[in-house]
Legacy VTK file of the C-alpha trace (Angstrom):
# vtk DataFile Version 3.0
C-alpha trace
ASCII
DATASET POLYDATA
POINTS 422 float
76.288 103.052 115.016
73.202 102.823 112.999
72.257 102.125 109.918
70.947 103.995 107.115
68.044 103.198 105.440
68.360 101.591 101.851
69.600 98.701 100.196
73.298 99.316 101.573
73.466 97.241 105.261
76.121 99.067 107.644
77.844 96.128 109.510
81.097 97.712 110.306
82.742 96.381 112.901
80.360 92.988 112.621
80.638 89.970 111.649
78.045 86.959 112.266
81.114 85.379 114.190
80.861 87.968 116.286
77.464 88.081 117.128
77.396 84.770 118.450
78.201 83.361 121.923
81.951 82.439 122.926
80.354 78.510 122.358
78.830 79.579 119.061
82.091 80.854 118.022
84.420 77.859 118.788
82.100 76.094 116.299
82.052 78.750 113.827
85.762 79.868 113.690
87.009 76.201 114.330
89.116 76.082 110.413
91.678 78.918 112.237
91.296 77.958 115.866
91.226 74.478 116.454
94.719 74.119 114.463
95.931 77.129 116.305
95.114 75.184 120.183
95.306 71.810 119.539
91.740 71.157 119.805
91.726 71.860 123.668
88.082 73.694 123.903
88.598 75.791 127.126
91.949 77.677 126.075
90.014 78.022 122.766
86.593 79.363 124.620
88.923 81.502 126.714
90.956 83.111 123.324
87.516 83.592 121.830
85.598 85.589 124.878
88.629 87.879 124.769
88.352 88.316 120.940
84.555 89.103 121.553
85.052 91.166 124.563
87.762 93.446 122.394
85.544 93.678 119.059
82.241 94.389 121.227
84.326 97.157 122.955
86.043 98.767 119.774
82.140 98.370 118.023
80.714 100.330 120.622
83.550 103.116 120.873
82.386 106.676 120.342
86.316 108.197 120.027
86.977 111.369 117.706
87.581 114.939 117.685
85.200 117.102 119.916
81.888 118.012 117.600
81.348 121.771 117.463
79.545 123.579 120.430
76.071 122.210 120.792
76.750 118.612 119.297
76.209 116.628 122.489
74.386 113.960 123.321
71.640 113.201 126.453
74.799 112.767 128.997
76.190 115.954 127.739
79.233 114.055 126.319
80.868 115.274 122.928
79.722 113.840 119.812
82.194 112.503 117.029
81.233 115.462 114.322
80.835 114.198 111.060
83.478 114.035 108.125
83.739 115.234 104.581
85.708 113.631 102.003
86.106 113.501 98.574
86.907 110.429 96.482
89.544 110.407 93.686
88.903 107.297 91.237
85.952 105.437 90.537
87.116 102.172 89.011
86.384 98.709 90.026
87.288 98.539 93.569
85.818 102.017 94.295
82.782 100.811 92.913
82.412 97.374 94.574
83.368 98.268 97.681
85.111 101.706 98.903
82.477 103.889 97.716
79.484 101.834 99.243
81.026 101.598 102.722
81.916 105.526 102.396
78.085 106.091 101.679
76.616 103.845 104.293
79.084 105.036 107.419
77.230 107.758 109.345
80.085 109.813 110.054
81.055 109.874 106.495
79.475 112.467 104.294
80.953 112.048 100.581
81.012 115.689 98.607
82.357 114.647 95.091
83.927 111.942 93.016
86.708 112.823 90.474
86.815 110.316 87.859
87.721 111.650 83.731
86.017 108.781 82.336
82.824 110.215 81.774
80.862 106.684 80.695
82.577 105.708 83.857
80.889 108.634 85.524
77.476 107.728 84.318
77.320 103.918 85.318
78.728 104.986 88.911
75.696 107.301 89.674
73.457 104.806 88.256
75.051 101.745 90.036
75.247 103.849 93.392
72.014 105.734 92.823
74.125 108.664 93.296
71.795 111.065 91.615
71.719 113.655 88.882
72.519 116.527 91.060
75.455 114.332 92.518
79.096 116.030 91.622
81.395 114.389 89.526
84.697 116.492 88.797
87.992 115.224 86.330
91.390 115.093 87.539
91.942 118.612 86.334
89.959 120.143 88.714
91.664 118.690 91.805
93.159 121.622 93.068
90.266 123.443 93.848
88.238 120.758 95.594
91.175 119.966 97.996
92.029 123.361 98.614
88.316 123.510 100.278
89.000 123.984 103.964
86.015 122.626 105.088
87.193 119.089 103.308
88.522 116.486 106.436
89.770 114.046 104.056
90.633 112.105 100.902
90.218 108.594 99.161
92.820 107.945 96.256
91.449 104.991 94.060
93.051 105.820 91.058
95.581 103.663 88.840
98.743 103.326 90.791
100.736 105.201 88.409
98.761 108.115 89.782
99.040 107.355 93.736
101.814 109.398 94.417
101.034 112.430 92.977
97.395 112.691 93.941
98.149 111.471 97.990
100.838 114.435 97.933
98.604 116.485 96.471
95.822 116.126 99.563
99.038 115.893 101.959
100.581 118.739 101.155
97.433 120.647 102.084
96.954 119.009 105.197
94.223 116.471 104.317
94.487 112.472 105.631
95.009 110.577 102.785
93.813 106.631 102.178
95.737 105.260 98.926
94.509 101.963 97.748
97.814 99.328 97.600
100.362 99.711 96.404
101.476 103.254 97.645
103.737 104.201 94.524
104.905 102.373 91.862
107.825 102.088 93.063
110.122 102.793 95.916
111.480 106.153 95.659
107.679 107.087 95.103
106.169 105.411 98.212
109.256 107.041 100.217
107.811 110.167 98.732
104.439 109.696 99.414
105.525 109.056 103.192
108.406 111.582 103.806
105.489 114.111 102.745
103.161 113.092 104.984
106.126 113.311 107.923
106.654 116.716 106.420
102.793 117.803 106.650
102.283 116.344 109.903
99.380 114.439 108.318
98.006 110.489 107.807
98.463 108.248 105.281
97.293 104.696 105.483
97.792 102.656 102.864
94.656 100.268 101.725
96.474 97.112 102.749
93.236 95.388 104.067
93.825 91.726 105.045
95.086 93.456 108.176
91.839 94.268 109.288
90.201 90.700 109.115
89.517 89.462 112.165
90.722 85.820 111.317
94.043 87.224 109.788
94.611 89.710 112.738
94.098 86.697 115.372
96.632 84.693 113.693
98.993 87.299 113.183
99.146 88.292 116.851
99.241 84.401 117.665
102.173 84.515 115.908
103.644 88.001 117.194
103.642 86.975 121.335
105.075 83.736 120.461
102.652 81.207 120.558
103.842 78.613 118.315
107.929 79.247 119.004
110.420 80.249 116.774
109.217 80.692 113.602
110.792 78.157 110.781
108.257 78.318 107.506
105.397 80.519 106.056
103.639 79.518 103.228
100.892 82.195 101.933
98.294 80.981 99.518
96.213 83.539 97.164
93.892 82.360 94.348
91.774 84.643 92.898
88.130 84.388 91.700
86.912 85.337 89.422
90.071 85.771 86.674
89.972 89.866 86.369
88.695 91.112 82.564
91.309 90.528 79.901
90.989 94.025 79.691
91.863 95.130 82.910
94.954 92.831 82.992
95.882 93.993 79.641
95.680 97.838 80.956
98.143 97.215 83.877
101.416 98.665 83.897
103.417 96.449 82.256
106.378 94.664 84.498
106.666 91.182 82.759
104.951 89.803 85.744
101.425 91.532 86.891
100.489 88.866 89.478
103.637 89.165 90.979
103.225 93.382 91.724
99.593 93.199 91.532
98.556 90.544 93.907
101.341 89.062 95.886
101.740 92.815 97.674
99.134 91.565 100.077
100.433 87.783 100.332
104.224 89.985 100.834
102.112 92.745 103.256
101.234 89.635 105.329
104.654 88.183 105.610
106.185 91.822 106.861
104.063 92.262 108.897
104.454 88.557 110.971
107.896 89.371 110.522
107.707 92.728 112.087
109.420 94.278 108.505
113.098 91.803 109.178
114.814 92.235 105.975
114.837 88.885 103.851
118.111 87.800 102.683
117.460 86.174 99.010
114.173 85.547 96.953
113.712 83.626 93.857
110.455 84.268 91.596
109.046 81.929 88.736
105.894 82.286 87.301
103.813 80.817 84.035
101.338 81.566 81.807
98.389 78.761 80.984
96.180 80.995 79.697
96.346 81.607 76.131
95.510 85.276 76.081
97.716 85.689 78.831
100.501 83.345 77.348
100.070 86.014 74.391
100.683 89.377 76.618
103.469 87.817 77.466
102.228 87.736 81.395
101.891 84.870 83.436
98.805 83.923 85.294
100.414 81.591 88.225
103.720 82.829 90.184
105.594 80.933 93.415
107.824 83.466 94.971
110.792 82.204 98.070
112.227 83.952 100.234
114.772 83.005 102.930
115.285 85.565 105.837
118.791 85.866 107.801
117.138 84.449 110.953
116.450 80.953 109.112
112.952 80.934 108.066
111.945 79.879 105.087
108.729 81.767 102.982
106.864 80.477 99.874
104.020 83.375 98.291
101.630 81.127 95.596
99.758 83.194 93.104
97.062 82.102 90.955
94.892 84.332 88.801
91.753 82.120 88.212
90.476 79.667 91.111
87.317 78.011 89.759
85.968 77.070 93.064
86.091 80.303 94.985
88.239 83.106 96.230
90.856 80.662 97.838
92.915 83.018 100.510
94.836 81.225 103.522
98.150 81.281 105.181
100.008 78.901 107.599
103.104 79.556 109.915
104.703 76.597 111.232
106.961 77.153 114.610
108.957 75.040 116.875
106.307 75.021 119.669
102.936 74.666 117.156
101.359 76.008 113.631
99.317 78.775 113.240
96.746 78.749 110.476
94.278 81.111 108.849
91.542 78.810 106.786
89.129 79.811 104.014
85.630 80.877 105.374
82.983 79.483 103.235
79.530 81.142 102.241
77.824 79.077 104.753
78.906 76.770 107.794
76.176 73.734 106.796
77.915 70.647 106.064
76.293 66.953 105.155
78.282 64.251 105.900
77.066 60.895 103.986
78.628 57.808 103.467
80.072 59.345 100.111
82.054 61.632 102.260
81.596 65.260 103.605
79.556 68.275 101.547
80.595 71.436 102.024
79.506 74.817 100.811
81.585 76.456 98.363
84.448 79.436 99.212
83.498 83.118 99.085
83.098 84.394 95.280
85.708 86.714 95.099
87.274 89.747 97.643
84.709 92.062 98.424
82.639 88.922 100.129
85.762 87.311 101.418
86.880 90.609 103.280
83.813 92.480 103.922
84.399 93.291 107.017
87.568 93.745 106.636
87.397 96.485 104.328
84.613 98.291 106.896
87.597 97.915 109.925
89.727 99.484 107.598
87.749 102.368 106.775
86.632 102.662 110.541
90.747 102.709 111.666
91.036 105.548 109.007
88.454 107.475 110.965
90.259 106.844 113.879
93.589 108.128 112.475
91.571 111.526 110.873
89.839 111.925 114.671
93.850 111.362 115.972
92.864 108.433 118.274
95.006 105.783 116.735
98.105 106.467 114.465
97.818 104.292 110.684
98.231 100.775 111.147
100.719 100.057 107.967
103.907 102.408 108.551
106.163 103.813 106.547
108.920 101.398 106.886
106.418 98.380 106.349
105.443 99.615 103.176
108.684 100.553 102.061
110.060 96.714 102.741
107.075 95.034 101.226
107.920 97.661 97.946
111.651 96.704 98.128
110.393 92.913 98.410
108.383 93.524 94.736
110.838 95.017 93.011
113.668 92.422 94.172
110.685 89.766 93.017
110.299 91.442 89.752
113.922 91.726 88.976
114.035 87.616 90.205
111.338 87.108 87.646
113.062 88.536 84.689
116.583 87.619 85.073
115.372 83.893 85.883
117.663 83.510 89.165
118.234 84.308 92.864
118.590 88.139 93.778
120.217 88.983 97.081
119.030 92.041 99.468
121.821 94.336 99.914
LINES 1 423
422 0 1 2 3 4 5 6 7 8 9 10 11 12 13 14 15 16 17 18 19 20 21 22 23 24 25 26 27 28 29 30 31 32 33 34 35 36 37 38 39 40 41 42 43 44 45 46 47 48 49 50 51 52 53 54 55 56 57 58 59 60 61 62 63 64 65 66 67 68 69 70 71 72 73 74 75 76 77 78 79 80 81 82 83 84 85 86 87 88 89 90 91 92 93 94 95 96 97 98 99 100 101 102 103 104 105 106 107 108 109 110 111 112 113 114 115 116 117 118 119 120 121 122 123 124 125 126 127 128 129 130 131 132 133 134 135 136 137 138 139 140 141 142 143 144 145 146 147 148 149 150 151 152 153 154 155 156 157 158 159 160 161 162 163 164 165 166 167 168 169 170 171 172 173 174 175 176 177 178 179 180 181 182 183 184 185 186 187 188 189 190 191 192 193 194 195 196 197 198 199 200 201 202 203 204 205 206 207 208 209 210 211 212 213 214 215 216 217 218 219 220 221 222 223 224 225 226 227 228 229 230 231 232 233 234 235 236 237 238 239 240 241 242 243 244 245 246 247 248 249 250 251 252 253 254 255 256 257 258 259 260 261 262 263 264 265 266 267 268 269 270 271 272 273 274 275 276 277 278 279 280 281 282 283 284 285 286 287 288 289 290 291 292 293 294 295 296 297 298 299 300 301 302 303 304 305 306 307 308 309 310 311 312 313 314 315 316 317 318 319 320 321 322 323 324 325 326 327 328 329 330 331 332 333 334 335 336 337 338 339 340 341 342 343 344 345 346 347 348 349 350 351 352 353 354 355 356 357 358 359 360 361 362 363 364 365 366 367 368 369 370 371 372 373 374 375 376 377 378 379 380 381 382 383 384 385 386 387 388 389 390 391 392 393 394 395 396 397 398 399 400 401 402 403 404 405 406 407 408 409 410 411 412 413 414 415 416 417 418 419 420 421
């Protein structure tokens, strides 16, 4: 792939990791790998020359539908064609991140943004230097736009009180569907949201991206074949930085508990996933607001959620809205043969050691530097699933277990005690 001129950089697919030499790596990657192999260097060259053999191979892969007659290129082998889509909602995370990878991909050509808010509208085509002639359509006109046949596709970015009905919408006329997290708001509506896409015969991937980091995905897997043993404890660790606006946290749907449905769904995403969706057996949610304003809306700004599964492992989630130094996202699984353990990149790898002690840069600033490239693998797999060459990575039945896992944590939260899965 190549990049379009401009200020937006395409790196999908790259990472400065993974642009460096199987040595360089060990170095670079050491937080997640070191811990992972005991600090025995050729296993841990070995693991990484795969890694970079797999993400070189999947960078340079060409896979999609057949382009129409003529599209070929100087071997007289078919060319991916390119793709249309349309993008529903235009809020913060469309802004700061799925709408700039969507305009920088050169398979992706975006034909129209719905979003009502109309000041909204304005600061979008001037952030994006979209352009006056750009389209911008409200909610109401839906219909029309995604009854146009020659549209391959659909980005839902909405609030998620409005996921349901605007994926089925696109679905139901045959056109793959990404949803930003959570799928529904709750779980008859994520059932829906699925059984109509099994009905339609067409993709639905939900935006759960921490999949899609390479660091997370390594671990994961580590995990999965049985690297470390049986698996006794997880403990998942998200801090967020910066605190969201007062007014976005204010605007959320109201549960009693925000953190807990807004941001432990990827902490909970995680743990089904290195659980391959096992049904817990009990969890027990407790949360507390510090914050004043918070303390005042009657939400809490730090939440510990654990879980116990049937298979005796143990699970703590830790939720904190406002990390001062950084965007602090890790996770650990401890075995009987080892630990695995996903660290914190940090903006740069210089240290200074001195006889005060070590210097180290600071964390990432918030998400969209943390998982930049995750978010580009994600939108790259959803090309994949619209060319048909891989199937969506987060099924139905994962989604549906980290959604039953919510609302048994939300119900924990309010009636202040344990709450057993049926």
């Amino acid at each position: 792939m190549t990049s379009r001129p401009g200020p937006l950089r395409q790196q999908v697919f790259r990472t400065r990791v993974f642009e460096r030499t199987p040595t360089q790596i060990s170095m670079s990657a050491a937080p997640v790998w070191y811990k992972l192999y005991g600090g025995k260097r050729a296993q841990l060259l070995s693991v990484c020359s795969k890694i970079l053999t797999r993400q070189t191979i999947h960078t340079s892969s060409t896979r999609g539908k057949p382009a129409t007659s003529g599209s070929t290129n100087t071997s007289g082998q078919d060319m991916p064609r390119k793709l249309s889509v349309g993008v529903i909602g235009a809020g913060r995370i469309a802004t700061s991140v799925h709408l700039r990878n969507i305009l920088q991909h050169v398979r992706l050509d975006l034909k129209w943004i719905i979003e009502n808010d109309v000041a909204r509208q304005r600061f979008v085509r001037d952030e994006l230097m979209l352009g006056d002639e750009f389209p911008f359509f409200t909610s109401s006109d839906r219909f029309k736009l995604l009854d146009d046949k020659s549209l391959d596709a659909v980005f839902v970015l909405t609030p998620v009180d409005t996921h349901t009905e605007y994926s089925c919408d696109a679905l139901q006329r045959g056109k793959p569907v990404f949803v930003e997290k959570p799928t529904g708001v709750n779980y008859t509506d994520v059932k829906h949201g699925y059984d109509t896409a099994e009905k339609y015969q067409t993709p639905l991937l939900t935006g759960f991206m921490r999949r899609f980091d390479p660091a997370v995905e390594a671990t994961v897997h580590a995990v999965q074949q049985g690297d470390i043993g049986n698996v006794h404890v997880m403990t998942l660790v998200t801090r967020d930085s910066p605190r969201p606006s007062y007014e976005y946290l204010t605007k959320c749907a109201k549960s009693g508990c925000n953190i807990y449905s807004d941001l432990c769904p990827h902490d909970i995403d995680l743990m089904v996933w290195l659980t391959k969706a096992e049904r817990p057996e009990s969890i027990y949610v407790t949360g507390h607001a510090h914050d004043p304003v918070m303390k005042e809306c009657g939400e809490a700004d730090t939440v510990t959620a654990v879980l116990k599964y049937r298979t005796g492992i143990m699970a703590s989630i830790h939720n904190v809205l406002d990390s001062v130094y950084g965007y602090d996202i890790r996770f650990e699984v401890f075995g009987s043969g080892g630990m695995a353990q996903m660290a914190n990149p940090r903006l740069s790898s210089a240290t200074l050691e001195l006889n005060s002690g070590l210097r180290s840069p600071r964390l990432c600033t918030s998400f969209p530097d943390r998982f930049r490239t995750a978010f580009q693998n994600e939108l790259q797999h959803f090309i994949n699933c619209i060319d048909g060459t891989e199937s969506p990575l987060i099924t139905k039945e994962e989604c549906l277990m980290t959604t039953e896992i919510v609302d048994r944590g939300i119900q924990s939260f309010k009636e202040g005690g344990v709450v057993r899965f049926q």
